[in-house]
VMD Tcl script that draws the C-alpha trace (Angstrom):
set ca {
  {-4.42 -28.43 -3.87}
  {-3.13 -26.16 -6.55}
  {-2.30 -29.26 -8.57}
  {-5.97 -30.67 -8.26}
  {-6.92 -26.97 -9.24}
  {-4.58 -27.54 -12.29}
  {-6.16 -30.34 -13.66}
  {-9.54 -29.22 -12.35}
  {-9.12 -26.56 -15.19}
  {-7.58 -28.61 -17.96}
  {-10.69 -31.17 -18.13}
  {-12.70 -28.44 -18.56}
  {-11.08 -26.93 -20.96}
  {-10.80 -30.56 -22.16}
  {-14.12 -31.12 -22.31}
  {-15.08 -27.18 -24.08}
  {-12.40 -28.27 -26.81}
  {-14.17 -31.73 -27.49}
  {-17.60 -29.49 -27.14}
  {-16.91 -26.86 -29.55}
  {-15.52 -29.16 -31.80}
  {-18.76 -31.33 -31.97}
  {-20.78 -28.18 -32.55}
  {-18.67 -27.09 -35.21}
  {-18.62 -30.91 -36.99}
  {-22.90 -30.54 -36.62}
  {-22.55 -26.74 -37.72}
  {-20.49 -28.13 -40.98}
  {-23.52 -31.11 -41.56}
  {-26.34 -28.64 -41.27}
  {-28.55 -28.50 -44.52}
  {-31.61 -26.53 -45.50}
  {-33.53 -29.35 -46.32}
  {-35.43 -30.00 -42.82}
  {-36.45 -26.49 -42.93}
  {-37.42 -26.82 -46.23}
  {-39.70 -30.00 -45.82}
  {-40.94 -28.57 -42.72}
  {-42.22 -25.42 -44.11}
  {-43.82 -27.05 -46.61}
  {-45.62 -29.41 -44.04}
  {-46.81 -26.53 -42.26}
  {-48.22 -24.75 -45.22}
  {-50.25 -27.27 -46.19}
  {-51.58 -27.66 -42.55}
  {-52.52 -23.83 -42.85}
  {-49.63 -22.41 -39.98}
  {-47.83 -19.85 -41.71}
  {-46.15 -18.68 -38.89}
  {-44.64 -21.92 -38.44}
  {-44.06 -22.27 -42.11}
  {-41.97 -18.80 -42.52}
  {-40.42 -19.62 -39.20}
  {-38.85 -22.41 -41.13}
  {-38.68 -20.37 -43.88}
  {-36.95 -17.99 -42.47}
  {-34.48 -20.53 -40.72}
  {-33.38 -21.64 -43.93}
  {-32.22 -17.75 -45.31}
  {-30.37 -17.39 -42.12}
  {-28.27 -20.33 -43.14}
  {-27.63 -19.19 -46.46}
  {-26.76 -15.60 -45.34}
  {-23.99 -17.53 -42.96}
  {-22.86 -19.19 -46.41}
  {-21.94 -16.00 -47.96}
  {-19.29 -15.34 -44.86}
  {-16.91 -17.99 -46.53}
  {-17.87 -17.54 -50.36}
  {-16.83 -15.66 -52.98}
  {-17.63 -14.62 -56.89}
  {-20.72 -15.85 -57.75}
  {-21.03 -18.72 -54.98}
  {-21.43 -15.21 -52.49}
  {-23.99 -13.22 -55.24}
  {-25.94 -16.33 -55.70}
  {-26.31 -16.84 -52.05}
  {-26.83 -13.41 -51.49}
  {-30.19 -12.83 -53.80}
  {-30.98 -16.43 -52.83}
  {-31.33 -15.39 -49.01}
  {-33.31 -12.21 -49.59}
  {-35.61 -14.00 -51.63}
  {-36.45 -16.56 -48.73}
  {-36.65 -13.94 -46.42}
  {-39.12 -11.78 -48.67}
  {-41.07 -14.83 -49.14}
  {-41.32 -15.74 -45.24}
  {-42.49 -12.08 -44.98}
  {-45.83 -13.02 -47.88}
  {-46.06 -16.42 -45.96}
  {-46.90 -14.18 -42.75}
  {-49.11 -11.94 -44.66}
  {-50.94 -14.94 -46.23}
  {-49.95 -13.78 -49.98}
  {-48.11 -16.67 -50.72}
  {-51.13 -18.52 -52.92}
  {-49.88 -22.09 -53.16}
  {-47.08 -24.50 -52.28}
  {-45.83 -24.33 -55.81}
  {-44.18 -20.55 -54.95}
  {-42.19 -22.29 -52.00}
  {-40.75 -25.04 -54.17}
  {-39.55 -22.53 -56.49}
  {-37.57 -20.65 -54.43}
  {-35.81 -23.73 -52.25}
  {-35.05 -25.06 -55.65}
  {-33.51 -21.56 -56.16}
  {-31.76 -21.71 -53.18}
  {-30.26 -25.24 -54.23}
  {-29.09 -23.33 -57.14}
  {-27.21 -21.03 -55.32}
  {-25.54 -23.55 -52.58}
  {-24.66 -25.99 -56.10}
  {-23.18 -22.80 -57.63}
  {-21.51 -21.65 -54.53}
  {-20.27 -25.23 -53.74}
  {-19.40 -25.08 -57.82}
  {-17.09 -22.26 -57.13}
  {-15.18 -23.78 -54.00}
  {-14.43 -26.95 -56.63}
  {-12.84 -25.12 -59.52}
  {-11.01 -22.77 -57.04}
  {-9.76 -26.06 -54.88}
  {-8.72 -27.81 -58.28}
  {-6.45 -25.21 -59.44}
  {-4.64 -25.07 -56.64}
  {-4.27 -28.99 -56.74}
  {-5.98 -29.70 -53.25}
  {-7.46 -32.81 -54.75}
  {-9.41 -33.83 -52.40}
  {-11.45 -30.33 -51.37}
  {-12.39 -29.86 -55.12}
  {-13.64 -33.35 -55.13}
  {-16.10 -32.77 -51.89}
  {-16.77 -29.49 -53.21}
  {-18.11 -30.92 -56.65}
  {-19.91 -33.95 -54.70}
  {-21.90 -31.49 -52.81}
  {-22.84 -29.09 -55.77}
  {-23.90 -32.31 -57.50}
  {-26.06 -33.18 -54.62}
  {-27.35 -29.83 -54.12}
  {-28.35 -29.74 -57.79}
  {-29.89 -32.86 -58.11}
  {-32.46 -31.69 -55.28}
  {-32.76 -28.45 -56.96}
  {-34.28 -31.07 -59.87}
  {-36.70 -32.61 -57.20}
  {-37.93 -29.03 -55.60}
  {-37.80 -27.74 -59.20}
  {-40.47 -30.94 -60.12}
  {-37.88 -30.96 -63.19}
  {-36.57 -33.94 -64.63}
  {-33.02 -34.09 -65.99}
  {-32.31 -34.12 -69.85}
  {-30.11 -37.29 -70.98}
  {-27.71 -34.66 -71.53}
  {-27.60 -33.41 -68.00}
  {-27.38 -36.90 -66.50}
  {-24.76 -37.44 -68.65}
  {-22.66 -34.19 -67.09}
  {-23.78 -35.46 -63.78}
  {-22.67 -39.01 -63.98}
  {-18.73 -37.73 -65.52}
  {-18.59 -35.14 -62.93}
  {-19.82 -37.59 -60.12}
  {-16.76 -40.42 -61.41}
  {-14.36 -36.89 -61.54}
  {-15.40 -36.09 -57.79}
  {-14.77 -39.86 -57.36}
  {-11.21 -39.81 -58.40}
  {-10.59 -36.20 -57.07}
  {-11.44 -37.77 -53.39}
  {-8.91 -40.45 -53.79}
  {-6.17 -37.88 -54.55}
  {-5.93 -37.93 -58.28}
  {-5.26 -34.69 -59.87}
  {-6.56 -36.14 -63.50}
  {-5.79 -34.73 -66.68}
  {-6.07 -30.67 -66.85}
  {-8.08 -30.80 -70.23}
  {-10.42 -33.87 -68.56}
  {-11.07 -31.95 -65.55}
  {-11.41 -28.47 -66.64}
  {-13.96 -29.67 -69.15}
  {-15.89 -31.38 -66.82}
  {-15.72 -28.80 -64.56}
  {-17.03 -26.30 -67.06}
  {-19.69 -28.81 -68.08}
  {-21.04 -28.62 -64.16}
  {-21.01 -24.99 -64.17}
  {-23.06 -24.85 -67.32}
  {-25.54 -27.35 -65.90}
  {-26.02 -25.14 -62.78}
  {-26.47 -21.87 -64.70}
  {-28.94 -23.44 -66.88}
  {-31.30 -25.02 -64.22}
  {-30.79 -21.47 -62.85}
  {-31.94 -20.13 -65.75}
  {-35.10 -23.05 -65.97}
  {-36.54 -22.19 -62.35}
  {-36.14 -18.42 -63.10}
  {-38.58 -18.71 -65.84}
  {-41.24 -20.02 -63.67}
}
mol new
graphics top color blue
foreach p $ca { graphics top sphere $p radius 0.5 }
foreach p [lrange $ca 0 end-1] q [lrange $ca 1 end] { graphics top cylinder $p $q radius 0.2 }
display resetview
């Protein structure tokens, strides 16, 4: 009986394990962007309630970002989740006069995850774990790149030439290759500038 009991209690913790690891896998996968195209939905169908709901989903994940970041990855996240939660406050109110104030500030907020993201690659690099810096930089590119399309603004042949070297350095950086210092700390910079500056662009708006 107390054996049964035994292994009564090790399936279940078993089965928590395999349960909390799943959650943490979808935790890790989570993006802003459903809460960002839902919002959107539901301000143009009039519900602001819904839409800062959403809104308001999306500066609670951002706020969890800052936890693990650092530099400017944590002060971009941090303005970049006060300003979503200010702005769910004037959707509520019914201040918020048109859909092209949202945009703005989720392409802000894709600033802040790129240079957050940004950070985590540089910092991974030089301490040669490869293959971190490389997701790292794959995920700021991403994150930029829909900055572009929340932004409505449309990369310079200049910037998609940054983003197409630093996309082949992520490449290589996945696959375990360190590349040469000069190469990669060049590119590297090159991304960072790119980020500031599209920073910089939305800002102005």
């Amino acid at each position: 009986m107390r054996h049964f009991r035994f292994f009564a209690l090790v399936i279940v913790i078993v089965t928590i394990s395999v349960w909390l690891s799943a959650a943490a896998e979808a935790a890790s996968k989570e993006s802003v962007e459903p809460y960002f195209q839902k919002a959107r939905q539901d301000y143009l169908q009039k519900n602001m309630k819904a839409a800062a709901d959403e809104v308001r989903k999306s500066a609670t994940y951002l706020k969890s970002e800052t936890s693990a970041a650092k530099g400017n990855g944590k002060k971009a996240l941090t303005a970049s989740y006060r300003e979503l939660d200010k702005l769910a406050g004037e959707l509520e109110k019914g201040t918020v006069k048109s859909v092209k104030e949202m945009e703005i500030s989720f392409a802000s907020a894709y600033e802040a995850l790129a240079t957050n993201s940004h950070v985590k690659s540089t910092d991974a690099w030089s301490r040669k774990e490869f293959k971190k810096a490389g997701d790292e930089l794959e995920a700021a590119i991403d994150e930029l790149e829909k900055g572009f399309a929340w932004g409505r603004h449309k990369a310079d042949a200049s910037t998609r030439k940054v983003i197409g070297e630093s996309k082949e350095l992520s490449k290589k950086l996945k696959e375990g290759a360190g590349r040469s210092s000069a190469e990669a700390s060049e590119s590297l910079k090159d991304m960072g500038d790119e980020i500031r500056m599209f920073g910089l662009i939305i800002s102005s708006k």
